[in-house]
N, C-alpha and C positions, 0 to 999 in steps of 0.2 A: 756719309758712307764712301764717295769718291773720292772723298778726300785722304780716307786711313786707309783705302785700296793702294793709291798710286803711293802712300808715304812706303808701306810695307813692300811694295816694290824695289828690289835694291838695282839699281842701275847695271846694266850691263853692256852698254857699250861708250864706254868714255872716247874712246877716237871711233872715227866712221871709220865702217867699214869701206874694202876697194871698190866694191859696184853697191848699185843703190838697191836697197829692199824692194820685192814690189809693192806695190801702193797700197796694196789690202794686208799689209804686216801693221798689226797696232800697237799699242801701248794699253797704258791703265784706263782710259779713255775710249778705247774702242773705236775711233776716228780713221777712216782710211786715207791715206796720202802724210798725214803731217810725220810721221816717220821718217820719210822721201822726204820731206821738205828739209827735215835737219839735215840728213846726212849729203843733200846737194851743198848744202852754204860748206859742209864740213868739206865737201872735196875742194871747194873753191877755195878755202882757206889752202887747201895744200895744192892748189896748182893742178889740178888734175879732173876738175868738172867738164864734165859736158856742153858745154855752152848753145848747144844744137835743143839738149834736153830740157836744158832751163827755160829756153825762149817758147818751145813748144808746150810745159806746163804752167808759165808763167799766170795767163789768164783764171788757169784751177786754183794757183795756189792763192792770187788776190781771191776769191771769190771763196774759200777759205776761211781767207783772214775776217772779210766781209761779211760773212756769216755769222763768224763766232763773236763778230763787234772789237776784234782786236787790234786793226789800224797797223796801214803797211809797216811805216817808220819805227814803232816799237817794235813788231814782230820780227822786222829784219833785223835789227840791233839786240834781240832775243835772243835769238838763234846765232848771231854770230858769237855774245855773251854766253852760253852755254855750255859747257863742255863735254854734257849728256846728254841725251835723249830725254833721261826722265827730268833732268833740270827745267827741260824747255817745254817739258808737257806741262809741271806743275805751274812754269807762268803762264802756259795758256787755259788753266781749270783757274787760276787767280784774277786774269785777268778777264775773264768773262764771266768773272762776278758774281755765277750763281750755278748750280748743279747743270750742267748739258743735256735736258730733258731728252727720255727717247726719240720722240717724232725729230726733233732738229739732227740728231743723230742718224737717225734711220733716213729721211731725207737728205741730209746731204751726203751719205756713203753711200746714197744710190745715185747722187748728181756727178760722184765721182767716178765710181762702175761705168756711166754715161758716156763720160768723155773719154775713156779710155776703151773700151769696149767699142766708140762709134754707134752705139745706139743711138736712136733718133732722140739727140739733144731737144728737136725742135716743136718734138711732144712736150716737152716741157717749157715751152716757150712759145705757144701758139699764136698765130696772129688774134689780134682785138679783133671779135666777132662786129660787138655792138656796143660801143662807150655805155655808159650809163648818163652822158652829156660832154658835148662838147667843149671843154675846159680851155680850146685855144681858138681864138675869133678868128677872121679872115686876114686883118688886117694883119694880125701875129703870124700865120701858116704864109703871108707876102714876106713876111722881113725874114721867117726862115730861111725860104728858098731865094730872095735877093742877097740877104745879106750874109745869112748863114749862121744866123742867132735870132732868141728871143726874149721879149722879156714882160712877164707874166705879175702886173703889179697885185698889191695883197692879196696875195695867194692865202698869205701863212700871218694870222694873227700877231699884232704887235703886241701882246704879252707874250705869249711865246718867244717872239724874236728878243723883245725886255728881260726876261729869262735867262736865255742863253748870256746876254751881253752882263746882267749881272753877277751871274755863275762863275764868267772871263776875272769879272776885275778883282772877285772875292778868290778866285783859286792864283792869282798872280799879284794878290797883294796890293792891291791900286785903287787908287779913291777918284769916279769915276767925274767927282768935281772940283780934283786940285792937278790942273793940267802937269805940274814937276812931277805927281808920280807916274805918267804915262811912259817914263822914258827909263823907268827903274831897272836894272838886270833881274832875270830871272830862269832859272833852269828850263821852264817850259816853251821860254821866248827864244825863235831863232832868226833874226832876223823880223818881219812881219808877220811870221808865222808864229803858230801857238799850238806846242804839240799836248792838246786836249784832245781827244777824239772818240769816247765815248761817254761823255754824260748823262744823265737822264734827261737832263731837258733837253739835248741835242739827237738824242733817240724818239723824244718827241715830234719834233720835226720833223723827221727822218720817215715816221710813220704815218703821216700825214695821206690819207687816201689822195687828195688834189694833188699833194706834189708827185704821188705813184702815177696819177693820170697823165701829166703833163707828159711823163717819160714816156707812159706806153705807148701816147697817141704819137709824140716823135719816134719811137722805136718800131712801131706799127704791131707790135707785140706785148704779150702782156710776161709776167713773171720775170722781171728783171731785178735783180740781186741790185740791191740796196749799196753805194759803198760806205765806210769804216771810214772818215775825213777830217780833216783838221777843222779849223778855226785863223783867223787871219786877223790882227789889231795894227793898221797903218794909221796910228798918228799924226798928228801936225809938221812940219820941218823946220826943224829951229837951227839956230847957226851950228850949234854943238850937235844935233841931228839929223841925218842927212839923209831921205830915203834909199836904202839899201838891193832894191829892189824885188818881185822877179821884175822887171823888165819886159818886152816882147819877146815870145820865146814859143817853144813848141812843144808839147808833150809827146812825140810820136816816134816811134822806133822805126825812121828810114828801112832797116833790113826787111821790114815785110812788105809785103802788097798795103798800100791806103784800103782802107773798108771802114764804112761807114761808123762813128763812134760819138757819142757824146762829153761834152763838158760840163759842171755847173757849178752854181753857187747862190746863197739865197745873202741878200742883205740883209742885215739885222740892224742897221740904222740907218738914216736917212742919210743919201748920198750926191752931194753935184759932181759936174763934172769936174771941178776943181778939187774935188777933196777924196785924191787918191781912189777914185774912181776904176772900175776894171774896165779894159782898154781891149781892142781889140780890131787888127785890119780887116776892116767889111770887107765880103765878098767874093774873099782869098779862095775860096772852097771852088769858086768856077776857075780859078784861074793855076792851082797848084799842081793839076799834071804838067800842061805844059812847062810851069816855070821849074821843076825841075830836071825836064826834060833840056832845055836848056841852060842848066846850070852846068858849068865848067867842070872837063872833066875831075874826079879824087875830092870833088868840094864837098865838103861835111854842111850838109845844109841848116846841121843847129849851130853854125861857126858864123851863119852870114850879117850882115848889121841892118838889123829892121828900121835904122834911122830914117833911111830911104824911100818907108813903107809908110802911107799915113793909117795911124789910129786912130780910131775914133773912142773918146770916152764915155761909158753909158752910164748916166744920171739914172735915181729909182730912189722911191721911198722904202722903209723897213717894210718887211715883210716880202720885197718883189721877189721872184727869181729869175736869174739869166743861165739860160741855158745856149751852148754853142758845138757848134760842130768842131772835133778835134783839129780841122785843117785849116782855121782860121790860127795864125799869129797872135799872139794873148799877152794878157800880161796886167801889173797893177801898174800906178805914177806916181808921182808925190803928191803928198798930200798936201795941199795950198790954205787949207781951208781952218776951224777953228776949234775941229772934234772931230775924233779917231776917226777912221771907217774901220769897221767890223763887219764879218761875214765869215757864215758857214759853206765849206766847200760840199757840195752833193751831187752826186753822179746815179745814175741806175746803168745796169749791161746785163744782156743774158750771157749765159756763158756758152761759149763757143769755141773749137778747136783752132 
């Protein structure tokens, strides 16, 4: 029925308009904000966006994307591909694979009223009363606060995790026991990255009550929005390939205040530390005001060379998860070892202005 609504719909705004609709102007769809979401990329194509506006909805609009299961990197590459509004609706009713039930609908245009409004977000976000059990030992809630990560071995059932890695090699064409095809080109592979991001068995995961726990107990809050993530296959390094990286690096947008944020990613196979391993400088998180309080002045601090920084590489069987504080320095290594390393990246955040 959604479907012959929004086709019978005939497009009416092939270029954005010069200011942005407000958030509650919808489409065929009924969704508040994704309107505003085309027509900011549409100004930015012509030089003329807000950059004040973007930065301040930025959080709404991932949590959006989040919702609807449809994963930042395609949605941005959507919308800049677009030329319409209804273009870009009907890959968001495509890509979310199945009719927009009311309740997800009605929930999240009232998450959006929320943020916009300054309603008390944090009704909907209330602290953990009472776990249902302590899912993180002591020993774990030490290396948080020393190190400023965790890692939480089988969490998540190794079928599950055998799932996702067989799902990898069948949708990218690879036969997960003749190492020459590990290294094949393919449209979804960028690098070590693998832009799958929402499968069924990867929404398996994803729904997993223990791995919701982990987050709340670190967030100290419950109802945190789930994210939309990729998938990662770093192979072996052979003379002809050569790990490409990321490297040590930082996820974090200097322009704002540091506040409190998470990182994660669950292994889906058995990892050493030699086999491209996710990496990460312990402890940075006590040490990050000052050092960039100290940093020289005009110096772009995601320009600086973490050579200088030791990582530490964290070993884990399939199934663990590592979760870290955005203020640690990160990154993946090569791969030394004799079978890929694979992992799902997963994050929880409530949404906050």
């Amino acid at each position: 029925m959604q479907n012959e609504l929004i086709a019978k719909v005939p497009p009416s705004d092939t270029m954005a308009q010069s200011t942005l609709p407000c958030y509650k102007e919808t489409g065929g769809l009924g969704l508040f904000q994704l309107k505003r979401m085309w027509h900011k990329v549409q100004l930015q194509k012509q030089g003329c966006a807000d950059k004040k506006i973007i930065e301040d909805e930025w959080s709404l609009d991932v949590m959006i994307m989040d919702t609807l299961g449809l994963g930042l990197t395609p949605t941005i590459e959507s919308i800049f591909a677009s030329d319409s509004f209804f273009e870009f609706e009907n890959w968001v009713e495509k890509s979310h694979g199945r009719a927009i039930s009311n309740a997800k609908r009605n929930q999240l245009n009232k998450s959006i009223v929320s943020f916009f409004e300054e309603t008390d977000i944090k009704n909907e976000t209330a602290s953990v009363e009472t776990p249902r059990y302590s899912i993180l030992t002591p020993l774990q809630w030490q290396s948080w606060d020393d190190n400023g990560y965790v890692i939480i071995p089988a969490l998540v059932p190794k079928k599950l995790c055998e799932d996702v890695c067989n799902m990898l090699y069948e949708r990218l064409k690879m036969d997960k026991n003749n190492p020459a095809s590990w290294y094949s080109c393919h449209a979804l592979k960028q690098g070590v990255m693998v832009q799958i991001f929402n499968d069924i068995t990867m929404q398996v995961i994803r729904s997993l009550p223990q791995v919701r726990d982990v987050f709340e107990q670190l967030w100290g809050r419950k109802n945190l929005i789930v994210s939309t993530d990729r998938l990662s296959f770093n192979p072996p390094q052979t003379e002809s390939w050569q790990f490409p990286g990321p490297h040590i690096h930082w996820d974090i947008n200097f322009n704002k205040p540091l506040t409190f944020a998470t990182q994660g990613l669950l292994y889906l196979t058995d990892v050493t530390a030699e086999q491209g391993a996710f990496s990460c400088v312990s402890g940075f998180h006590k040490e990050i005001d000052n050092w960039l309080a100290n940093l020289p002045k005009n110096t772009n601090p995601h320009s600086f060379n973490f050579d200088k920084f030791h990582s530490t590489p964290l070993a884990a069987k399939a199934g663990s998860l590592i979760v870290w504080r955005h203020t640690l320095p990160h990154g993946s290594c090569p791969n030394k070892g004799n079978t890929p390393r694979i992992v799902q990246y997963i994050n929880m955040t409530p949404l906050s202005k």
